[in-house]
C-alpha positions in Angstrom: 118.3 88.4 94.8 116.5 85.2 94.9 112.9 85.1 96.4 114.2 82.6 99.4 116.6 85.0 100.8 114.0 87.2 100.7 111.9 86.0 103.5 115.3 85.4 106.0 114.0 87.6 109.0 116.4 90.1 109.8 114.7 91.6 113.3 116.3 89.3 115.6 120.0 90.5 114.2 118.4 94.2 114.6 117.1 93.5 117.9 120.6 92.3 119.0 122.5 95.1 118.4 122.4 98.8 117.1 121.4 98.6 113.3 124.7 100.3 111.8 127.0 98.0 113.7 124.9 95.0 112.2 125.5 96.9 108.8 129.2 97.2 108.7 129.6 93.3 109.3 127.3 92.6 106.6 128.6 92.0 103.1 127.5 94.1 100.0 124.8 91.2 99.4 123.4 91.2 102.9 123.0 94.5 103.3 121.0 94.6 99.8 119.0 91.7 101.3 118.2 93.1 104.1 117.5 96.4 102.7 115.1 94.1 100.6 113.7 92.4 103.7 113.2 96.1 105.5 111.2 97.4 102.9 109.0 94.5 102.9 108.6 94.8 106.9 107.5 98.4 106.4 104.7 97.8 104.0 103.6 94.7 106.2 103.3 96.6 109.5 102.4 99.6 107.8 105.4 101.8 109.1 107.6 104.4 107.2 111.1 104.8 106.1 110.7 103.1 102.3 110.9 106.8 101.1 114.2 107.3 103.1 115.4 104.3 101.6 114.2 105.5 97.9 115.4 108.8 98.5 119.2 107.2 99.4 119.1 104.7 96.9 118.4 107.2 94.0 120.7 110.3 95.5 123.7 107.5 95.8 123.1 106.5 91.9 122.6 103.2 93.1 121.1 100.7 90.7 118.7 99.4 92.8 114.9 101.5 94.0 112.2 100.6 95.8 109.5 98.9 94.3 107.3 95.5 94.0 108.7 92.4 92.5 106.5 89.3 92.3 104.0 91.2 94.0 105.9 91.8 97.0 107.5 94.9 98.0 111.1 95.1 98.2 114.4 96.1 95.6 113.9 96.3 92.2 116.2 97.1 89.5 116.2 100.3 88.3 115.4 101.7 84.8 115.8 104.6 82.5 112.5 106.7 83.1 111.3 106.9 79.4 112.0 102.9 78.8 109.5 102.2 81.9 107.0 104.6 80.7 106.9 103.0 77.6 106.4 99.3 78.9 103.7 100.7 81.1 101.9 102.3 78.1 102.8 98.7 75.8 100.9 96.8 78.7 98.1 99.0 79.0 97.1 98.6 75.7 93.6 96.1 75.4 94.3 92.7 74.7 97.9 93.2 75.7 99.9 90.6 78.0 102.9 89.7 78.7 105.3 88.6 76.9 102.4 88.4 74.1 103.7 90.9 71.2 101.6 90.6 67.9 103.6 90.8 64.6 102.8 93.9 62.4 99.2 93.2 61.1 98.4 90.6 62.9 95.5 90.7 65.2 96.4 90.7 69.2 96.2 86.8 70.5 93.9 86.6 74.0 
Protein backbone atom coordinates (compact mmCIF):
# COMPACT_ATOMS: atom_id res chain seq x y z
CA UNK A 1 0.00 0.00 0.00
CA UNK A 2 1.66 3.17 -0.79
CA UNK A 3 1.87 5.94 1.96
CA UNK A 4 -0.54 8.43 -0.25
CA UNK A 5 -3.38 6.24 -0.24
CA UNK A 6 -2.91 6.07 3.17
CA UNK A 7 -4.04 9.33 4.21
CA UNK A 8 -7.46 9.15 1.66
CA UNK A 9 -10.13 9.92 4.48
CA UNK A 10 -12.59 7.27 4.52
CA UNK A 11 -15.29 8.86 7.24
CA UNK A 12 -17.21 10.78 4.80
CA UNK A 13 -17.99 7.32 2.67
CA UNK A 14 -18.70 5.76 6.43
CA UNK A 15 -20.83 8.61 7.31
CA UNK A 16 -22.91 8.13 4.05
CA UNK A 17 -23.98 4.83 4.45
CA UNK A 18 -23.91 1.71 6.84
CA UNK A 19 -20.16 0.57 6.95
CA UNK A 20 -20.79 -3.17 5.42
CA UNK A 21 -22.72 -1.80 2.46
CA UNK A 22 -19.62 0.57 1.86
CA UNK A 23 -17.57 -2.69 2.17
CA UNK A 24 -19.10 -4.86 -0.34
CA UNK A 25 -18.70 -2.19 -3.15
CA UNK A 26 -15.10 -1.79 -2.28
CA UNK A 27 -12.51 -3.78 -4.08
CA UNK A 28 -10.02 -6.24 -2.29
CA UNK A 29 -7.52 -3.12 -2.32
CA UNK A 30 -9.94 -0.60 -0.87
CA UNK A 31 -11.10 -2.45 1.77
CA UNK A 32 -7.27 -3.23 2.81
CA UNK A 33 -6.86 0.63 2.55
CA UNK A 34 -9.37 1.46 4.37
CA UNK A 35 -8.77 -1.14 6.89
CA UNK A 36 -5.31 0.64 6.92
CA UNK A 37 -6.88 4.09 7.21
CA UNK A 38 -9.33 2.73 10.23
CA UNK A 39 -6.67 1.59 12.25
CA UNK A 40 -4.86 4.78 11.95
CA UNK A 41 -8.14 6.76 12.96
CA UNK A 42 -8.35 4.60 16.06
CA UNK A 43 -4.98 5.32 17.46
CA UNK A 44 -5.45 9.12 16.46
CA UNK A 45 -8.68 9.67 18.40
CA UNK A 46 -7.72 7.18 20.79
CA UNK A 47 -10.78 4.75 20.30
CA UNK A 48 -10.82 0.85 20.08
CA UNK A 49 -11.51 -1.83 17.68
CA UNK A 50 -7.58 -2.34 16.38
CA UNK A 51 -7.74 -5.57 18.52
CA UNK A 52 -10.94 -6.75 16.67
CA UNK A 53 -9.30 -6.01 13.56
CA UNK A 54 -5.95 -8.06 14.82
CA UNK A 55 -7.94 -10.59 16.15
CA UNK A 56 -9.90 -11.08 12.39
CA UNK A 57 -6.97 -10.64 10.50
CA UNK A 58 -4.88 -13.42 12.31
CA UNK A 59 -8.06 -15.98 12.83
CA UNK A 60 -8.75 -15.50 8.86
CA UNK A 61 -4.85 -16.46 8.10
CA UNK A 62 -4.67 -13.29 6.38
CA UNK A 63 -1.25 -12.00 5.55
CA UNK A 64 -1.71 -8.71 6.73
CA UNK A 65 -1.75 -7.62 11.13
CA UNK A 66 -1.92 -4.63 12.65
CA UNK A 67 1.00 -2.79 13.34
CA UNK A 68 3.28 0.57 12.65
CA UNK A 69 4.83 1.18 9.45
CA UNK A 70 6.86 4.37 8.97
CA UNK A 71 5.85 5.21 12.24
CA UNK A 72 2.36 5.32 11.64
CA UNK A 73 -0.09 2.84 12.64
CA UNK A 74 -1.86 0.86 10.17
CA UNK A 75 -1.32 -2.87 8.10
CA UNK A 76 1.78 -4.40 8.13
CA UNK A 77 2.84 -7.46 6.60
CA UNK A 78 2.95 -10.26 8.59
CA UNK A 79 5.87 -12.50 9.62
CA UNK A 80 6.80 -15.92 11.01
CA UNK A 81 7.09 -15.39 14.85
CA UNK A 82 10.69 -16.65 15.35
CA UNK A 83 12.09 -14.56 12.06
CA UNK A 84 10.68 -11.17 13.91
CA UNK A 85 12.11 -12.14 17.17
CA UNK A 86 15.22 -12.51 15.76
CA UNK A 87 15.40 -9.07 13.80
CA UNK A 88 14.29 -7.56 17.07
CA UNK A 89 17.17 -9.15 19.08
CA UNK A 90 19.73 -8.31 15.72
CA UNK A 91 18.66 -4.52 16.20
CA UNK A 92 18.88 -4.44 19.78
CA UNK A 93 22.28 -5.28 19.80
CA UNK A 94 24.78 -1.87 20.66
CA UNK A 95 26.10 -0.21 17.85
CA UNK A 96 23.55 -1.97 15.58
CA UNK A 97 21.48 -0.08 12.78
CA UNK A 98 19.93 -0.75 9.99
CA UNK A 99 20.78 -2.14 7.31
CA UNK A 100 24.49 -1.90 8.96
CA UNK A 101 25.65 -5.74 9.27
CA UNK A 102 29.45 -6.04 10.15
CA UNK A 103 31.39 -8.89 8.41
CA UNK A 104 32.71 -11.65 10.70
CA UNK A 105 35.56 -9.92 12.69
CA UNK A 106 35.11 -6.76 11.84
CA UNK A 107 34.29 -4.16 14.31
CA UNK A 108 30.51 -2.66 14.24
CA UNK A 109 30.61 0.70 11.96
CA UNK A 110 28.59 3.80 13.96
Amino acid sequence: MELESRMRPYSDRFKATDIDSVFQTMSPEDRLTAIDWLIRDNVEKRETGNDDFERVLREGGSKWRVGVRNGVPGLEARVAEGLQDAADAAMALPGMRAGCFPMRGMPPMG
